[in-house]
N, C-alpha and C positions, 0 to 999 in steps of 0.2 A: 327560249333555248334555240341554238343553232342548229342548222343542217347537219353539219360534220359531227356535235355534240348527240346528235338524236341518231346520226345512223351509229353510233359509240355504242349509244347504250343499247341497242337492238343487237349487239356482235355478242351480248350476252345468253346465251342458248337456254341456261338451266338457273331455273331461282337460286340464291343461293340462302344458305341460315341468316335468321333472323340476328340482326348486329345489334350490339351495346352500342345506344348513341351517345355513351363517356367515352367511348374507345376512340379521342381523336389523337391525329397523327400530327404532327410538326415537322414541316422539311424547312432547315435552315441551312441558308448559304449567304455568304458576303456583306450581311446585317440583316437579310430580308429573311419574313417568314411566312409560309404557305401553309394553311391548315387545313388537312385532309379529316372529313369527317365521313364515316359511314350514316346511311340513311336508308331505308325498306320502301320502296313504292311497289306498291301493285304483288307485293309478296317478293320479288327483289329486291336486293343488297346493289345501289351503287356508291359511289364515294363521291362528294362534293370535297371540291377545293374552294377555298375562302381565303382571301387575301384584297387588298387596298392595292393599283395602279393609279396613277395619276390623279389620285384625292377620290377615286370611286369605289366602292366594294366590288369584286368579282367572284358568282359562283358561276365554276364550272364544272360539268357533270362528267364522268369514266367508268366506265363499266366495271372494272378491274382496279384493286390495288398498283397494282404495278405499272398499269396506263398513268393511273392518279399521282404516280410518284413521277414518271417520266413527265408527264404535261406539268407540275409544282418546278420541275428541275428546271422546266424551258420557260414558263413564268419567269420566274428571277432571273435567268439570263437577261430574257426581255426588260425587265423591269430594271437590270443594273446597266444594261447597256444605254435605256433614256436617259439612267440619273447621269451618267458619265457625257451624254451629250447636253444634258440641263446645264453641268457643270463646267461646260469650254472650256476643257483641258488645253494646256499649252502642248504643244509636241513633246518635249519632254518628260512634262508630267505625266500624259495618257500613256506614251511607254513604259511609263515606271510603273503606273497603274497596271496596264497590261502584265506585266513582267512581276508584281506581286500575285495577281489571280492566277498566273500560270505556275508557282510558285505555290497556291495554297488546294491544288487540283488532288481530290480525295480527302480533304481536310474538311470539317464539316464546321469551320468558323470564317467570321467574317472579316474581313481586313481590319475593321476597326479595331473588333475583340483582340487579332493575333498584338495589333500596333501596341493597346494596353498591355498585353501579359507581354509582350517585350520589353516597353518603357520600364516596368515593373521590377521584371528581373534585373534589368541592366542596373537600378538607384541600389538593389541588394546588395548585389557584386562591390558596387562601389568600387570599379577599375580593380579588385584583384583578381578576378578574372574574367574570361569572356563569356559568353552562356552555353554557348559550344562545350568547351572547357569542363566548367560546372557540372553540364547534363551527362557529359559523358563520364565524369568521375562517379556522379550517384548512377547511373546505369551500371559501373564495374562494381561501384560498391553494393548494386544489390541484386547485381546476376544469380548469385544463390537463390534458389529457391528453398524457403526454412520450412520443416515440416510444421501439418497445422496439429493443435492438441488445444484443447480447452484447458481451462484455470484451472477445474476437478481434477481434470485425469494428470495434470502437471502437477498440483499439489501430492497426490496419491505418491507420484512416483519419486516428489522428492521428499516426502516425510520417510519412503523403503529407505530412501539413500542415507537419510539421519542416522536408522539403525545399523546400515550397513557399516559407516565411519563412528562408530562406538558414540553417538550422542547419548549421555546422560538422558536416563525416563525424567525427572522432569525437565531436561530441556524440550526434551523430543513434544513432551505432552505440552507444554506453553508453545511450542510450534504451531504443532498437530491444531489447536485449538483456536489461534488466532486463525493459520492459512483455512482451516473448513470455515470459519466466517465470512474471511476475503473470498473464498472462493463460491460460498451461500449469495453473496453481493453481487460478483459477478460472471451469471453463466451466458461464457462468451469463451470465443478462442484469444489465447494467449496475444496474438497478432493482434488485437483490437482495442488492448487495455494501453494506457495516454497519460501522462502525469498527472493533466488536470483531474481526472475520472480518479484517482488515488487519492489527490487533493481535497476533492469534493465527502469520499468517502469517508478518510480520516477525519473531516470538520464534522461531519453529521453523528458521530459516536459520540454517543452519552457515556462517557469515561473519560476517568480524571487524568491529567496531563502524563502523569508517568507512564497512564495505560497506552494513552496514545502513543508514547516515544517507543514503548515497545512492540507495537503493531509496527511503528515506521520501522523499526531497527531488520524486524523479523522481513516484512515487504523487501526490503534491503537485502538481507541474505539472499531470498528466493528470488529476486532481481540477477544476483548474480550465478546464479548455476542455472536460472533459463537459456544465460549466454552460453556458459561453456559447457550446455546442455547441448545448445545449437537451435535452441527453440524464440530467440531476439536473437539480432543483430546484437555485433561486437560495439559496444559505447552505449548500448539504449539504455539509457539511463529514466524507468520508470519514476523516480524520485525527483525530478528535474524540477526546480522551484518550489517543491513541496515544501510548505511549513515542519521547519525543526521545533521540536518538540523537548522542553529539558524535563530531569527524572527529578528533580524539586524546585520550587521558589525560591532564591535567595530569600533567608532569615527563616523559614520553616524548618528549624531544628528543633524538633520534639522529645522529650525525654519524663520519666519515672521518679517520682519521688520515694522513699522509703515505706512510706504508712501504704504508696500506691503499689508496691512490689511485694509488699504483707498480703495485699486483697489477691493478686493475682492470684499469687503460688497457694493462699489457702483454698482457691475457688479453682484451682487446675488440675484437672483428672490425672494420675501416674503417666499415662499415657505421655501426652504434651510436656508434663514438667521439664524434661531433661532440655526443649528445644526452648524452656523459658528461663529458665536457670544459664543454659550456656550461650543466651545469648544476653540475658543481665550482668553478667559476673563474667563471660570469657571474650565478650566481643564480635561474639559468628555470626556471620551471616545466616540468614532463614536458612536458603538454599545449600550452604556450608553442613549446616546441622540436619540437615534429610539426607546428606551423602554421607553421614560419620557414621564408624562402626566403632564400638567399641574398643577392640583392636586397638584402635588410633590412639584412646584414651591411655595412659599412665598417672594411674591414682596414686602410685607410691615415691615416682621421682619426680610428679605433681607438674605434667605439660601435657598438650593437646598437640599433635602431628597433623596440622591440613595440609594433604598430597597433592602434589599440583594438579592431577585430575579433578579433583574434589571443587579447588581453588578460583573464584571466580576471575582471576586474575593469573592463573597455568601456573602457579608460582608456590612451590613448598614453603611452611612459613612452621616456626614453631610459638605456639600460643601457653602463658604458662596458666597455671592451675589456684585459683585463688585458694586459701582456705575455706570461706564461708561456701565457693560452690563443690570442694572434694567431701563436704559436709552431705551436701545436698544428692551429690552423685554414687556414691559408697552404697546406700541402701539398696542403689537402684542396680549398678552396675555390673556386667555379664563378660565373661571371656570376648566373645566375638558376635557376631550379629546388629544390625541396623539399630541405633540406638534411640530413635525417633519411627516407631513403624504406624503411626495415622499414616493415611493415606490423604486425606484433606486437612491439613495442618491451617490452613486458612479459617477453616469453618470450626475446627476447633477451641483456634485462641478468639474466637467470636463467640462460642458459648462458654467460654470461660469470663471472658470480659461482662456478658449478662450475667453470671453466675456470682458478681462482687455484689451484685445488688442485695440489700437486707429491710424488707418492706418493713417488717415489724419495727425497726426503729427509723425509719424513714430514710435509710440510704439508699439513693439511684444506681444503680449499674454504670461500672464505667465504660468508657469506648477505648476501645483500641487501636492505640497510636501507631502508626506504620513507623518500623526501622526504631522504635524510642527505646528499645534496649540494649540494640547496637549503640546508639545516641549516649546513652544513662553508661554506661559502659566505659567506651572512649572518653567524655566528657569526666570523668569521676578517674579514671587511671592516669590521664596528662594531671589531675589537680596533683594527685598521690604522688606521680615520680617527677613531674616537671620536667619530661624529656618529651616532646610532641613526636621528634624521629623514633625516638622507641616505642613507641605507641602505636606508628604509622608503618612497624616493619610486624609487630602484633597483629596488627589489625588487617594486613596487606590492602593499603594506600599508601599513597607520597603525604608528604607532610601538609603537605598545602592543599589536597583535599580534606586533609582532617580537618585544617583550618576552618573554610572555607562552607565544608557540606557536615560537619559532626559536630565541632567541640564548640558546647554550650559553657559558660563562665559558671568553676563550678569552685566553693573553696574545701582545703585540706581538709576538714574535719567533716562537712556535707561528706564527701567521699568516703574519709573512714566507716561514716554511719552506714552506706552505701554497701561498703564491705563487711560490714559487720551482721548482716542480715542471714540469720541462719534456722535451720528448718527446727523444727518443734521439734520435742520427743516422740510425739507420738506418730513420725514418719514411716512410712510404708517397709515393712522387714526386705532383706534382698531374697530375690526369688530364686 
């Protein structure tokens, strides 16, 4: 150790706390790096610097932090001022050299690093603009400072806003239920969620394809009113390359046969029946038939009124009344009030579908088909009227989605059977 190094460490008066010898320090400048480590001799704290000059290791000892950073800083001067004389600069060069270090004085990078992230931005660009240009545009564009909110507390506040814009209870609640997942996923603030991190998310759900299109759809919404929340930037598009997701397979059209529409209705509690009946025999949608009030129904001039609120599509549509289902509904039907009041309409037509089963003579329980009596439906009224457009103004679709996502090849007489399908005598009296 040095003269000048040893009267250093004696300038130190008072031991100081015992130091973490992982708490090392890194001073970087101009490609070069000096590492300051803390060490304890003798019940003092000093700071050794470690660093390569001219192919040798150099520790040198400081009393003090701040000595330690001031002697690392004069190091590297030293140490780029040889490489600069290794390297016989031309006149020109070494000014330019000069004239970049002076240039990068308070920047805590090295000429090489700045040359790369230049090179870099400049192939971005690709001449439509300068970097100048570029930085200063995303500078305006993100002088706002957005407030911070976590996923939680942004979910909370926008499932209030659902009720406050009259969302439909089960919209609200298919909301309400995907966003506390996404938001059980990710506790973090809003600022931190990424498309890929969404990407990733939606691949890892064990749920079948339609589930997934509806998480992305719903992700989508709340995408958009963080913006005009003010909680993301204007364009941040969370969704950005994320996998679309469609709501069936092409040729996954499912539907009911008659002997299979027999098991249902004899195996379906009073309850349910009306949402399996009017959507065998009228074409409704699930969601359709948890919004219908009675009300809406006409047993005597034999139609169904969907209001466009009700409507999955905003769109009033009038649906008419087969015979075989005003058979089916008459027992059941009430001036006014909710005409499907389960509250878990899902877990219902799932014990009704166990409930076909008949062990004593060896029949299995069937499963139940999603959308197959929307399907049995559409598919059985184009065979009946052979008008696809009138079916598709019924049913509120375009024609070419009936095509396309509903109508199974069904013939005239299959359909009549179809419609022919009517409750026992010993149906439930009206209450």
């Amino acid at each position: 150790m040095k003269a000048n190094e040893l009267t250093d460490i004696k300038e130190s008066a008072n031991p100081a706390p015992a130091a973490d010898s992982s708490d090392v320090i890194e001073v970087k400048k101009n490609g070069i790096c000096v590492r300051i480590r803390p060490t304890i001799k003798a019940g003092t704290t000093y700071f050794v610097l470690d660093y390569r000059a001219q192919g040798k290791r150099k520790l040198v000892w400081r009393s003090t932090l701040a000595k330690a950073r001031k002697a690392a800083d004069a190091a590297i001067d030293k140490i780029t001022e040889g490489q600069a004389e290794v390297l016989n600069l031309k006149a020109a060069d070494a000014y330019a050299y000069t004239r970049a270090r002076d240039a990068l004085v308070g920047i805590e990078k090295g000429i090489d690093d700045v040359a790369k992230e230049y090179a870099e931005a400049y192939r971005l660009l690709n001449g439509k603009a300068s970097i100048l240009e570029a930085c200063r545009d995303w500078a305006k564009r993100n002088a706002v400072v957005l407030p911070r909110i976590t996923v939680a507390a942004a979910v909370e506040e926008f499932n209030l806003q659902c009720v406050a814009n009259g969302k439909s209870k089960i919209r609200r609640k298919e909301i309400s239920t995907i966003l506390k997942n996404f938001a059980t996923a990710f506790n973090e603030e809003i600022q931190a969620l990424e498309p890929k991190m969404i990407s990733d998310y939606l691949t890892k759900l064990t749920l079948a394809e339609r589930t997934r299109r509806n998480y992305r759809n719903v992700i989508g919404y709340f995408n958009r009113w963080l913006i005009l929340r003010g909680y993301l930037k204007k364009a941040t598009d969370l969704l950005d390359g994320v996998q679309k997701y469609s709501a069936r397979l092409h040729g996954e059209i499912t539907t009911y046969n008659p002997e299979e529409m027999h098991r249902i209705i004899a195996a379906a509690d009073e309850r349910i029946l009306p949402l399996i009946v009017l959507g065998g025999f009228a074409g409704l949608r699930h969601a359709e038939i948890q919004r219908l009030d009675w009300a809406d129904i006409d047993l005597e001039d034999g139609f169904i009124e969907i209001k466009a609120e009700n409507a999955k599509t905003k769109t009033r549509r009038i649906v008419p009344i087969k015979e075989n289902l005003k058979a089916f509904l008459k027992p059941l039907a009430k001036k006014n009030g909710k005409v499907v009041t389960v509250k878990n309409t899902s877990k219902e037509l799932g014990i009704t579908a166990a409930n076909t089963a008949d062990k004593a003579n060896g029949i299995e329980a069937m499963e139940w088909k999603h959308n197959a009596l929307r399907h049995t439906y559409i598919s059985a009224r184009v065979a009946e009227c052979a008008d696809v457009s009138r079916v598709a103004d019924e049913a509120g679709n375009s024609p070419q989605v009936i095509r396309t996502n509903y109508l199974k090849r069904m013939r005239p007489a299959a359909a009549a059977e179809w419609f022919a399908i009517m409750p026992k005598e010993s149906s439930p009296a009206t209450n």
